[in-house]
C-alpha positions as CSV (number, residue, x, y, z in Angstrom):
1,X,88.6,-45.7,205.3
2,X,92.0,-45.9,202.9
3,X,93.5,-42.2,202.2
4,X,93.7,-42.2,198.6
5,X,97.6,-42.2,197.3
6,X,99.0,-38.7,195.7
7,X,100.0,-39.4,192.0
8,X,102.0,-36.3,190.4
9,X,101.3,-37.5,186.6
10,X,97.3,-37.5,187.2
11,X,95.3,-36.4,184.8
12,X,94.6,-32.6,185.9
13,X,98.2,-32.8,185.5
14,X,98.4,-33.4,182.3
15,X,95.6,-31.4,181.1
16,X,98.1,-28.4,182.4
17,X,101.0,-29.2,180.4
18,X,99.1,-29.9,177.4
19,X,97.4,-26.2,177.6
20,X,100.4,-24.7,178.4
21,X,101.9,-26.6,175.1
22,X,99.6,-25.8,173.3
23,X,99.7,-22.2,174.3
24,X,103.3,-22.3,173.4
25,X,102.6,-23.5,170.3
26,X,99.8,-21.2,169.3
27,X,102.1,-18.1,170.4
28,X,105.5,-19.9,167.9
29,X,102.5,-20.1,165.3
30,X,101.5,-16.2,165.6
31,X,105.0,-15.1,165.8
32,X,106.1,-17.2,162.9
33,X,103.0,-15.6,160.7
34,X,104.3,-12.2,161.5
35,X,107.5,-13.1,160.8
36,X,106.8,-14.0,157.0
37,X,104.7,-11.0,156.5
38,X,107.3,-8.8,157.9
39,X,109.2,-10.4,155.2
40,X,107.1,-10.6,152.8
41,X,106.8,-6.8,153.1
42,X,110.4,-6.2,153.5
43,X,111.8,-8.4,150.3
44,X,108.7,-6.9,148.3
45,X,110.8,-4.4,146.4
46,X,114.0,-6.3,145.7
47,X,111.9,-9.2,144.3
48,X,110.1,-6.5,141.7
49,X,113.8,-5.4,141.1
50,X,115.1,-9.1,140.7
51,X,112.3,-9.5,138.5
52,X,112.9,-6.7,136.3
53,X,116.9,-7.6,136.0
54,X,115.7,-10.9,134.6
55,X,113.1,-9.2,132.3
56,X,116.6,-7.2,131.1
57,X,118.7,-10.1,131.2
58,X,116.2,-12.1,129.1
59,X,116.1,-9.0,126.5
60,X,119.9,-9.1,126.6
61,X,119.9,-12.4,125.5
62,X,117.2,-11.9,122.6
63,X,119.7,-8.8,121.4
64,X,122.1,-11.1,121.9
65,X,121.0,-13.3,119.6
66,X,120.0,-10.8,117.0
67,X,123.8,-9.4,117.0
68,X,124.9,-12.8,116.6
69,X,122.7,-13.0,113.3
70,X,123.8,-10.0,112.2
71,X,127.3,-10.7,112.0
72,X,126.7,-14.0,110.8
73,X,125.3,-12.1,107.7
74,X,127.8,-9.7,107.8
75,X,130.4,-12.0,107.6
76,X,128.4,-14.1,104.8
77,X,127.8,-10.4,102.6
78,X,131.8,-9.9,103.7
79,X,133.0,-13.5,101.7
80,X,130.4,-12.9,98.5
81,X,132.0,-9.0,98.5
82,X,135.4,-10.2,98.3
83,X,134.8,-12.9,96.2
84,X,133.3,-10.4,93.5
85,X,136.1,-7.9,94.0
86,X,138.5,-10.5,92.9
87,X,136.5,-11.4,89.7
88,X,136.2,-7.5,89.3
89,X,140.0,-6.9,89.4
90,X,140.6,-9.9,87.5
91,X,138.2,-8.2,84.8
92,X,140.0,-5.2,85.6
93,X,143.8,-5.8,84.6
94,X,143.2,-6.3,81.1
95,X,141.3,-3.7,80.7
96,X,144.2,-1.3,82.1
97,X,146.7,-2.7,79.6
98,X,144.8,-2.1,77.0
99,X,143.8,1.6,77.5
100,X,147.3,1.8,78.3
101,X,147.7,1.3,75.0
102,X,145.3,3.6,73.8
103,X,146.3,6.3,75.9
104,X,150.0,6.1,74.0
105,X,147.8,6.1,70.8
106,X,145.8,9.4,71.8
107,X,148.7,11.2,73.3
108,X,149.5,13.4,70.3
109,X,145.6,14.2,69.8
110,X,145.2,15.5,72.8
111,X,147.9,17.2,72.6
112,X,146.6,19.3,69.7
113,X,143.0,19.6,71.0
114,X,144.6,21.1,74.1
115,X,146.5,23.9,71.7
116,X,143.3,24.7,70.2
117,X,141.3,25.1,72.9
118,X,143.9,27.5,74.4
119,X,143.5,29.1,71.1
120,X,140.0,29.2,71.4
121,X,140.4,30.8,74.4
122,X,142.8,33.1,73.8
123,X,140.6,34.2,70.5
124,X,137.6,34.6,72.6
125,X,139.3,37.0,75.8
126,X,140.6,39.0,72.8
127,X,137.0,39.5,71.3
128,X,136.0,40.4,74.4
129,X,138.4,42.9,74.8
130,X,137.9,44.6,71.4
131,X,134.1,44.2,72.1
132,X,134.3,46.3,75.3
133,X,136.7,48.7,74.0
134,X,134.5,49.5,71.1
135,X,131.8,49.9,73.9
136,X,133.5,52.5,76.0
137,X,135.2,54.2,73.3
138,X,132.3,54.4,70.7
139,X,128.9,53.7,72.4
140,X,129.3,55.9,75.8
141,X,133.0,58.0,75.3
142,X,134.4,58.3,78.5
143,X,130.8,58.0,80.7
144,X,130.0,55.2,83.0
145,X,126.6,55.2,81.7
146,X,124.5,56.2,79.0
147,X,122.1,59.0,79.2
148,X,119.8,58.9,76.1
149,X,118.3,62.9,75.4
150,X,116.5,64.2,72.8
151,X,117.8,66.3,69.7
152,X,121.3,67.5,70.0
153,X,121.0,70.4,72.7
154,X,123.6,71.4,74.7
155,X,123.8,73.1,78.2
156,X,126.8,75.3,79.5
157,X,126.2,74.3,83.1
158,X,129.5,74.9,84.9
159,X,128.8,72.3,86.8
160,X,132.2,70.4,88.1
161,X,132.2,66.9,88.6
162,X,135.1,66.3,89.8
163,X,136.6,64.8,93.4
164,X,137.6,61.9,94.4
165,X,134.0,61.2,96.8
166,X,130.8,63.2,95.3
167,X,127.8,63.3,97.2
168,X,124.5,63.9,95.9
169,X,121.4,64.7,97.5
170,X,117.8,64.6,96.2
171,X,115.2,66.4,97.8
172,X,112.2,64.1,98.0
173,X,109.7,65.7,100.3
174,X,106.0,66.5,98.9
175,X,107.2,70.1,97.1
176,X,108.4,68.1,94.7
177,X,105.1,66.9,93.2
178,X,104.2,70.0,91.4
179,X,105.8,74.0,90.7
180,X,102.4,75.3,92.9
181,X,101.2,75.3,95.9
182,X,97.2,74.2,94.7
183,X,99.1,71.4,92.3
184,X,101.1,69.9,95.5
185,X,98.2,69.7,97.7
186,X,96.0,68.0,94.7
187,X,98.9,65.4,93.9
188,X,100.1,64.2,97.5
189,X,96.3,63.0,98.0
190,X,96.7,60.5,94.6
191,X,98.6,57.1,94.1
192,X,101.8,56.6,94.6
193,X,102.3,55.4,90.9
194,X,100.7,59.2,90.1
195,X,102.8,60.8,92.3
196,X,105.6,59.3,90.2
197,X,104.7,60.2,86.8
198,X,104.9,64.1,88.6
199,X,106.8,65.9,85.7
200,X,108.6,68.1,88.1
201,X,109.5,64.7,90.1
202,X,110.6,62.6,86.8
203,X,112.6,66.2,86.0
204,X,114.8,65.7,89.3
205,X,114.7,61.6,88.4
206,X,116.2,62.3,85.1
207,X,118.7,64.8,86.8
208,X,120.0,62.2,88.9
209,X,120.6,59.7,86.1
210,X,122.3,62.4,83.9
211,X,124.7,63.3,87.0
212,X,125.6,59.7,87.6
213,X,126.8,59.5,83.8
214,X,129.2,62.3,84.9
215,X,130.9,60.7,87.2
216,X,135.0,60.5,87.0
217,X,135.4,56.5,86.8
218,X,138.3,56.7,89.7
219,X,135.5,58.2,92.1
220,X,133.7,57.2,94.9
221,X,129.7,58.3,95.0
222,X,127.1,58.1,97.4
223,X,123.2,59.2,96.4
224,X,120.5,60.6,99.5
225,X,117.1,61.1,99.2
226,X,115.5,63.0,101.4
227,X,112.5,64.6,103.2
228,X,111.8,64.8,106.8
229,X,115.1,62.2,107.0
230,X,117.6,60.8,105.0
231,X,118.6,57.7,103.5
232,X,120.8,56.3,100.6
233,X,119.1,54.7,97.6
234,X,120.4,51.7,98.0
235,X,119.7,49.6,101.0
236,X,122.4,48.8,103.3
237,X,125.3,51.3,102.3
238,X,124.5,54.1,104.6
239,X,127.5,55.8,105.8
240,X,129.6,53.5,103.4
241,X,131.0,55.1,99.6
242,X,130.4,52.9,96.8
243,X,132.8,53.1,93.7
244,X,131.7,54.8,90.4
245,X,133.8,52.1,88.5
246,X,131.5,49.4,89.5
247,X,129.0,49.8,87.0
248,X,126.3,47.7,88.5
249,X,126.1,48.8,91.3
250,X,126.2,52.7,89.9
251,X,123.1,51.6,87.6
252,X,121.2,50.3,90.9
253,X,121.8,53.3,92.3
254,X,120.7,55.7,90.2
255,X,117.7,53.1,89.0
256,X,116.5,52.9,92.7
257,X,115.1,56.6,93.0
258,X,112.4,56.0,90.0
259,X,110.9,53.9,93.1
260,X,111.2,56.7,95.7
261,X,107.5,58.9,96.2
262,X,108.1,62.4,97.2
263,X,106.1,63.1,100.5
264,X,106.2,64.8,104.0
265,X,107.6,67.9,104.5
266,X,111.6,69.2,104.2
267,X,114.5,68.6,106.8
268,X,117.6,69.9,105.3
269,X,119.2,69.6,108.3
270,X,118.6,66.3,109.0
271,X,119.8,65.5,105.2
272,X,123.1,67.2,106.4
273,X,123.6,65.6,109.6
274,X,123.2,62.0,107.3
275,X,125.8,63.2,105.2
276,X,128.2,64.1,107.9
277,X,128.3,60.8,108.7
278,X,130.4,59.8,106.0
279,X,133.9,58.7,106.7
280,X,135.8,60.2,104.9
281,X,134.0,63.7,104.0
282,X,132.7,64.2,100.4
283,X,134.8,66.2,98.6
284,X,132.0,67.5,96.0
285,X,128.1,67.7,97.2
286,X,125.3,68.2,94.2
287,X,122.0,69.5,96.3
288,X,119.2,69.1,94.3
289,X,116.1,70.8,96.1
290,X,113.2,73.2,94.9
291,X,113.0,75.5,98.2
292,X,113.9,76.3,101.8
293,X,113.9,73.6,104.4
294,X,109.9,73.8,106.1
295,X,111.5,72.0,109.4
296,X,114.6,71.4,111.4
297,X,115.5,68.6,113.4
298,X,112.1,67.7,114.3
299,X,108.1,68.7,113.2
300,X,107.2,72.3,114.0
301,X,104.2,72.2,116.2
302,X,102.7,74.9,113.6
303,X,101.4,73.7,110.4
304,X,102.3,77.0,108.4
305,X,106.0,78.0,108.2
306,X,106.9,81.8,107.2
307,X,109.6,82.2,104.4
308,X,111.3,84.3,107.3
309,X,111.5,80.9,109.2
310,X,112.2,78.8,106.3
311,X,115.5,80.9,106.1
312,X,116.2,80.9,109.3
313,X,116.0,77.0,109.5
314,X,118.3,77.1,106.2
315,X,120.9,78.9,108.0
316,X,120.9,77.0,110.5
317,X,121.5,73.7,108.5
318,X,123.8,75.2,106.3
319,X,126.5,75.8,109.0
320,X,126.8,72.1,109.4
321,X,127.6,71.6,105.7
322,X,130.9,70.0,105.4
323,X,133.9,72.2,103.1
324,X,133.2,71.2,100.2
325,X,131.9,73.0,97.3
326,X,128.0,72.5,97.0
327,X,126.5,72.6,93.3
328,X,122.7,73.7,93.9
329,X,120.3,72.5,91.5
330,X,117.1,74.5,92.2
331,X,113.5,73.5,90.3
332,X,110.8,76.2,90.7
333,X,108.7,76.4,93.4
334,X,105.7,79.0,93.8
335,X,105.7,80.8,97.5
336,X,109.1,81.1,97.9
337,X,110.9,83.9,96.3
338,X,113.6,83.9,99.1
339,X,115.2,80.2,97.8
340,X,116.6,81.5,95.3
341,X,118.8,83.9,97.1
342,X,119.6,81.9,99.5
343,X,121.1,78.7,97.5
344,X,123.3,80.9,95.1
345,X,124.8,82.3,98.2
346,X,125.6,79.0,99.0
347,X,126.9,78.0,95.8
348,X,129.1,81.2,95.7
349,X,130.5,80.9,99.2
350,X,131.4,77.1,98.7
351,X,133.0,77.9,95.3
352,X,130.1,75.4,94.0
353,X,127.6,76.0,90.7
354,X,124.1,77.2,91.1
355,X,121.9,76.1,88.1
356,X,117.5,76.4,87.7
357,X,117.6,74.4,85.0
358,X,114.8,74.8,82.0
359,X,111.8,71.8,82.2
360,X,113.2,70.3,79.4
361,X,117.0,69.9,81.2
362,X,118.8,67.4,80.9
């Protein structure tokens, strides 16, 4: 039998190298599709980006193109304005010449309007003049303020009004409702607006308006009300003089304590220590009060005060008075016989004026 011959390039041969090719290609294919998705995955971003930069570029352009509109009109608005200011000046020059001429024409009038208005003028500041003169000199003397009475009393008060700052304090705790005890405790339980028509209240009002007419118009004033603190009567000068030459401010003043409601009880003290606050020190003090202080500093923790305590708290806010003469004007109050005393020793050590005045003063 023949032996069969040995071919290399058989066909089990080639069956091997076309698996092993296609193997190789299968693997390139399955590399290659990782490959782009790697890629894919990795240019993601800066595609979203490029996308968004053309997205800006292509609004850019549209802006662009607005702007370029814009100025096109512009420019357009730019050539009609000019054009129309020419025409306008053109309109314009003969218009200057002639005025020109009327402004040689209406030199002289002018001229004499101008000396009668200054005139005028003149005429006018010189009516006003007379006018306030007669005011001052006729109406009110040498007052600041008027102070309308009744009849044609008069009062020998000895009360000096002099100094260059005067201070003047108004007792407005609830004492000052009514001359008795039973009176007070009906009136502090009523309105406000009753509590103000209080006779022995619109007494110390009235007191305070007639002072205020007394004052030297050089002078420097400041007015306290008081009860369990103190405070000026008008807002926002506390510690601060205000000048007796400025009329409205004076009239405030004094207005403002027709608005004040007498309540709580009486801190003389506290009213003093107020008062010492003023820089410089007053030079004259008017105290107008109807009885002993009822506290010091602060509330008693006892609702009834003896007139042995009363004194002793007056004492002890009277050695923080400042030296000054202190003109006491004390109204009557029932309960306490030893105010009386007490004030006009006050008055009389201080070289000051003690006064109870009648209930139909001032």
């Amino acid at each position: 039998m023949k032996r069969r011959s040995v071919n290399v390039f058989s066909l089990s041969f080639l069956d091997i190298i076309t698996c092993g090719l296609g193997a190789i290609i299968l693997l390139f294919v399955l590399v290659n599709a990782k490959s782009a998705a790697q890629r894919d995955s990795i240019t993601s971003d800066f595609r979203a980006e490029v996308d968004r930069m053309e997205q800006e570029v292509l609004e850019g352009k549209k802006d662009l193109i607005l702007a370029r509109n814009a100025i096109e009109q512009t420019e357009a608005n730019l050539v009609r304005t000019e054009g129309l200011s020419r025409r306008i000046i053109e309109i314009l020059e003969p218009k200057k010449i002639e005025l020109s001429d009327k402004q040689d024409d209406t030199l002289a009038t002018k001229t004499h309007v101008n000396k009668l208005k200054a005139d005028l003028k003149s005429l006018d500041e010189e009516l006003k003049r007379l006018r306030a003169g007669a005011k001052t000199q006729d109406d009110m003397g040498t007052r600041l303020r008027k102070f309308p009475g009744h009849g044609d009393r008069q009062y020998l008060t000895d009360l000096k009004m002099g100094g260059r700052r005067i201070f003047i304090l108004v007792d407005a705790s609830a004492s000052m409702l009514d001359e008795t005890i039973v009176g007070i405790i009906r009136r502090r339980n009523l309105s406000s607006k009753e509590k103000l028509k209080s006779a022995k209240w619109q007494q110390a009002v009235a007191t305070v308006n007639w002072l205020t007419t007394q004052l030297p118009q050089t002078s420097q004033f400041q007015i306290y009300a008081f009860n369990e603190t103190a405070a000026p009567l008008l807002k926002g000068t506390r510690g601060t003089w205000l000048a007796a030459g400025n009329v409205d401010q004076l009239n405030q003043a004094a207005d403002n304590i027709r608005s004040v409601v007498p309540q709580k009880g009486t801190s003389l003290l506290n009213a003093i220590t107020a008062m010492r606050a003023m820089k410089p020190a007053p030079d004259n003090i008017f105290l107008l009060t109807d009885g002993l202080p009822t506290m010091g500093s602060s509330k008693p923790w006892r609702k009834r005060v003896t007139s042995k305590k009363r004194l002793s708290l007056f004492n002890e806010a009277i050695r923080k008075f400042p030296r000054a003469p202190v003109n006491v004007i004390l109204y009557p109050m029932e309960g306490d016989p030893l105010a009386a005393d007490a004030f006009w020793r006050l008055a009389k050590d201080t070289r000051g004026s003690f006064l109870s005045p009648s209930k139909d003063w001032p």
